[in-house]
Each structure stands twice: as structure tokens, then as C-alpha cells.
N, CA, C and O of each residue as an XYZ file, in Angstrom:
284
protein
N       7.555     -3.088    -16.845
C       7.642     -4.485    -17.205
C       6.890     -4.669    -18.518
O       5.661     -4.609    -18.577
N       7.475     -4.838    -19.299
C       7.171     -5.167    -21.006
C       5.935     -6.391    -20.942
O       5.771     -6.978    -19.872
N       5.270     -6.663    -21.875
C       4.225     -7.583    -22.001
C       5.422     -9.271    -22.293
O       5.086    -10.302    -21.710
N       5.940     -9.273    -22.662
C       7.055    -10.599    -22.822
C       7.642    -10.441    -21.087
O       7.422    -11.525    -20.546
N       7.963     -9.958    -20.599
C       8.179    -10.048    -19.663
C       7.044    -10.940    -18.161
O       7.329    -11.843    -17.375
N       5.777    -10.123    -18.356
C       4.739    -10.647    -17.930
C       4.538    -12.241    -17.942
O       4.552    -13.090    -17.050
N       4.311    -12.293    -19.584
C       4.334    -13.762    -19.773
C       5.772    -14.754    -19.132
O       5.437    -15.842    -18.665
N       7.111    -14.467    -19.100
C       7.833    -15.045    -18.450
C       7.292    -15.228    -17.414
O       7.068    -16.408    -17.141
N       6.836    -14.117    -16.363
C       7.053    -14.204    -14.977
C       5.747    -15.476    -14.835
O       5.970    -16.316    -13.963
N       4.840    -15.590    -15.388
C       3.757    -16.386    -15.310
C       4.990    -18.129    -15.683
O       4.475    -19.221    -15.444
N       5.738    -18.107    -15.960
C       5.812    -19.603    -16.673
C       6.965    -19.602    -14.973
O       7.407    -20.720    -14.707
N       7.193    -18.963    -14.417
C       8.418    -19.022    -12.847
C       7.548    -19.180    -11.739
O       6.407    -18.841    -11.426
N       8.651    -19.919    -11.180
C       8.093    -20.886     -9.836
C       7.806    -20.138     -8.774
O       6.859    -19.540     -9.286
N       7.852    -19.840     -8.048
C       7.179    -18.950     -6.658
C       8.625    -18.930     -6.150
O       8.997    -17.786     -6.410
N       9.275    -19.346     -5.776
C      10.842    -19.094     -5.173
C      11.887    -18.159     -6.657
O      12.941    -17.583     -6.389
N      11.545    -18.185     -7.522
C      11.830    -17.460     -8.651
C      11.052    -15.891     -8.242
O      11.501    -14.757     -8.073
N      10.108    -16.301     -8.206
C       9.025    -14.873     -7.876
C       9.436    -14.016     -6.851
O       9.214    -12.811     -6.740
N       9.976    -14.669     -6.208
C      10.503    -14.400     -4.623
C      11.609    -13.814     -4.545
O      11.754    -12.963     -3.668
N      12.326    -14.021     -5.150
C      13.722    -13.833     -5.291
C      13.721    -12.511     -6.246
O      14.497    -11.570     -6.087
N      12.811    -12.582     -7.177
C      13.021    -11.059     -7.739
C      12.421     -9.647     -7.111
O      12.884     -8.524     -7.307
N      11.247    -10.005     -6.291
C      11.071     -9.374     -5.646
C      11.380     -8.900     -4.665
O      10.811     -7.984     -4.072
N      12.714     -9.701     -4.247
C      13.909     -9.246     -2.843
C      14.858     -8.158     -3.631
O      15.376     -7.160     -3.130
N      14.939     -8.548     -4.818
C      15.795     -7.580     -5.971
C      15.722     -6.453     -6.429
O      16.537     -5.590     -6.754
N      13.979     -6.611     -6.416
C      13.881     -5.117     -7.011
C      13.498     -4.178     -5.892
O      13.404     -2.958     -6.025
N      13.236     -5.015     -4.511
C      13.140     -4.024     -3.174
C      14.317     -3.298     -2.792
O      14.309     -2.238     -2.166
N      15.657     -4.118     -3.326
C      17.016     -3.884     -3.031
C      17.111     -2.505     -4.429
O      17.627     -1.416     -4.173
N      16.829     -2.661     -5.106
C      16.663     -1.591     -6.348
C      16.345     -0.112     -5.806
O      16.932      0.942     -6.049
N      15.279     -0.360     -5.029
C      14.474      0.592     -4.702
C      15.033      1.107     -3.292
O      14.690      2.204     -2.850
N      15.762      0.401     -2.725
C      16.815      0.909     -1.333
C      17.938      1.588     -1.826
O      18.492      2.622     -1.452
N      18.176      0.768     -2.782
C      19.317      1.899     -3.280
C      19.159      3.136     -4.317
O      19.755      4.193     -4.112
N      18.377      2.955     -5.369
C      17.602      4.019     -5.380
C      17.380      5.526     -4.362
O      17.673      6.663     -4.734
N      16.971      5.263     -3.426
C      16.464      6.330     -2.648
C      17.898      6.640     -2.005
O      18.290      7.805     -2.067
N      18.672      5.718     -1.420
C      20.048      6.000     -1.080
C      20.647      7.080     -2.388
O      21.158      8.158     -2.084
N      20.541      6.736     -3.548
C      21.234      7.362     -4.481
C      20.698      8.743     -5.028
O      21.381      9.555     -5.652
N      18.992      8.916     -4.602
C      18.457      9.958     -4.542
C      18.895     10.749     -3.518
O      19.186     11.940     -3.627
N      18.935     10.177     -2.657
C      19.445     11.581     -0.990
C      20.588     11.813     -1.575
O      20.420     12.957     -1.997
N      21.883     11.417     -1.955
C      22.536     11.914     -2.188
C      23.239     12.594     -3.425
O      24.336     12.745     -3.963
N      21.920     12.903     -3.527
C      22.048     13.488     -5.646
C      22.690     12.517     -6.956
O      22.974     13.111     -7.996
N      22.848     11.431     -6.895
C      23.361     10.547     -7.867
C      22.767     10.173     -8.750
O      23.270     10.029     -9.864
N      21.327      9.877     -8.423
C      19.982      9.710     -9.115
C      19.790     10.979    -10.203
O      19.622     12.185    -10.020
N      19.881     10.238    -11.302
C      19.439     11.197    -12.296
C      17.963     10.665    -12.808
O      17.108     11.531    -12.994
N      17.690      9.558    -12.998
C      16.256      9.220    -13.242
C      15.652      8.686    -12.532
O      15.846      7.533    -12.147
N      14.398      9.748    -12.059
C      13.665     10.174    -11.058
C      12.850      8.974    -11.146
O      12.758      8.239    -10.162
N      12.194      8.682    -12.335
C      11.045      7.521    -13.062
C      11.718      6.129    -12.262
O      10.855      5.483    -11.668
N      12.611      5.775    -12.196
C      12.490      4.413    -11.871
C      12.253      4.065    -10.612
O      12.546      2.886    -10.414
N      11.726      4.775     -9.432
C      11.733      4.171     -8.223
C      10.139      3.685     -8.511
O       9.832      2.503     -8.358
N       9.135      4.711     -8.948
C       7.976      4.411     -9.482
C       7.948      3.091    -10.388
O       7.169      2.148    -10.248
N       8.781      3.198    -11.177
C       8.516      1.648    -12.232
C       8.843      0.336    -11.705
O       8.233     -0.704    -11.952
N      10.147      0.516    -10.746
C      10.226     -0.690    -10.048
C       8.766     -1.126     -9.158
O       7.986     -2.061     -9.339
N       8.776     -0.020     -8.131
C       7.254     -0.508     -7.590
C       6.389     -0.677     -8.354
O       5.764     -1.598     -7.827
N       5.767     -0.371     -9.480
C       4.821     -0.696    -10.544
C       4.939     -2.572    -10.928
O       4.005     -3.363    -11.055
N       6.704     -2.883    -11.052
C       7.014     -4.191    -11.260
C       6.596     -5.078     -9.965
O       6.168     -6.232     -9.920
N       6.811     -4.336     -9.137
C       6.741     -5.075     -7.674
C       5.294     -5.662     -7.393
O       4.949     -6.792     -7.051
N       4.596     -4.561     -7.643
C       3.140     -5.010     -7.763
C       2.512     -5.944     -8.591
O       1.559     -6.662     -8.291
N       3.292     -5.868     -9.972
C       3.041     -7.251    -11.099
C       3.336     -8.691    -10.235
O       2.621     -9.657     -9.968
N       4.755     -8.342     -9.931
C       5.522     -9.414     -9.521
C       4.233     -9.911     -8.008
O       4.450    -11.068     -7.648
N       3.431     -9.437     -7.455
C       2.893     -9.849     -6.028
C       1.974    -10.480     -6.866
O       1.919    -11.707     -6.955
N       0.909     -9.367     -7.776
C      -0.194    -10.637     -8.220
C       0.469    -11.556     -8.617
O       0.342    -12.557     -7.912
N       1.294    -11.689     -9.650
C       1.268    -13.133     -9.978
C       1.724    -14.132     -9.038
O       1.356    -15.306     -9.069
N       2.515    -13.654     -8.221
C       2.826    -14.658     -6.940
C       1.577    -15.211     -6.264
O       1.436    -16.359     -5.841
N       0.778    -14.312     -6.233
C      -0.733    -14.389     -5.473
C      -1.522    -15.518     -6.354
O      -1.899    -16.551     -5.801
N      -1.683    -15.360     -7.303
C      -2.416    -16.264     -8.640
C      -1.663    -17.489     -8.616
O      -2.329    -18.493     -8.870
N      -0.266    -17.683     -8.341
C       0.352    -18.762     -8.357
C      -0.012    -19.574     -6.787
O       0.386    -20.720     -6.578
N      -0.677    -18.923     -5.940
C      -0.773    -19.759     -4.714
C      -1.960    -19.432     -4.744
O      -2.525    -19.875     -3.744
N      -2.617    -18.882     -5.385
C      -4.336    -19.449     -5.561
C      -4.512    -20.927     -5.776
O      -5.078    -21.776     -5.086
N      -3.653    -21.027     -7.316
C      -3.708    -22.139     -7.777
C      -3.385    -23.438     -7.439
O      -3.756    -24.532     -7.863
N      -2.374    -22.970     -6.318
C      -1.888    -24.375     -5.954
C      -0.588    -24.393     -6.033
O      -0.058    -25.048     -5.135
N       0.269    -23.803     -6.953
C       1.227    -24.337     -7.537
C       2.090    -24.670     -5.830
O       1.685    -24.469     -4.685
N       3.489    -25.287     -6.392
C       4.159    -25.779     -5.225
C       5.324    -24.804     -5.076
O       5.699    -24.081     -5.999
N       5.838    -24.823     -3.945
C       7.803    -23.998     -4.299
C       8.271    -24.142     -4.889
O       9.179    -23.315     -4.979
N       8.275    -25.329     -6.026
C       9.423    -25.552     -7.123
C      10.054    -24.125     -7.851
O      10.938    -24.206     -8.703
């Protein structure tokens, strides 16, 4: 996840947050589906998605520190 990217995810609503993180879990299911069966040629992205996944939780987390609402 690029540094412009970061800053987007900070300006998105918690149901935004939510929703990408159902996406990139789905990434990562198929991923490994596409690894068992040799299709997967780049090994790196199951790691980078979870790397995103983890961005994507703090800031969800920081966003309900704060208060913000579901919008």
C-alpha cells in the first residue's frame, strides 16, 4: 500500500474500510486457491495483501477510537 494510498484510506468511512477488507480477504482465498493449484506465479502478493490488511485494521481501529460514525 503506497503512502497516497494510506492517506485515502484515512479520509473513508468505516463501512468503506470494511468492505475492502472483505476484498482483500477474498484476494487472499483465492490466492492460495491459485497457489495449490500452480497458477500463482507471484508468490509476494499473499504477504502484501496481508501487510494491506493490517494497514486497513489500524486505521479502522483509529477510526473507532475516535468516534467516527458508520457513514
Amino acid at each position: 500500500m503506497k503512502t497516497k494510498d494510506k492517506k485515502e484510506l484515512a479520509n473513508k468511512t468505516v463501512v468503506e474500510i470494511q468492505k475492502l477488507i472483505v476484498e482483500a480477504r477474498t484476494k487472499i482465498f483465492t490466492s492460495r486457491m491459485d497457489r495449490e493449484q500452480g497458477k500463482l506465479t507471484d508468490l509476494r502478493i499473499m504477504s502484501k495483501t496481508q501487510d494491506d490488511i493490517a494497514k486497513m485494521l489500524t486505521a479502522l481501529q483509529i477510526k473507532r477510537k475516535t468516534g467516527e460514525k458508520n457513514d
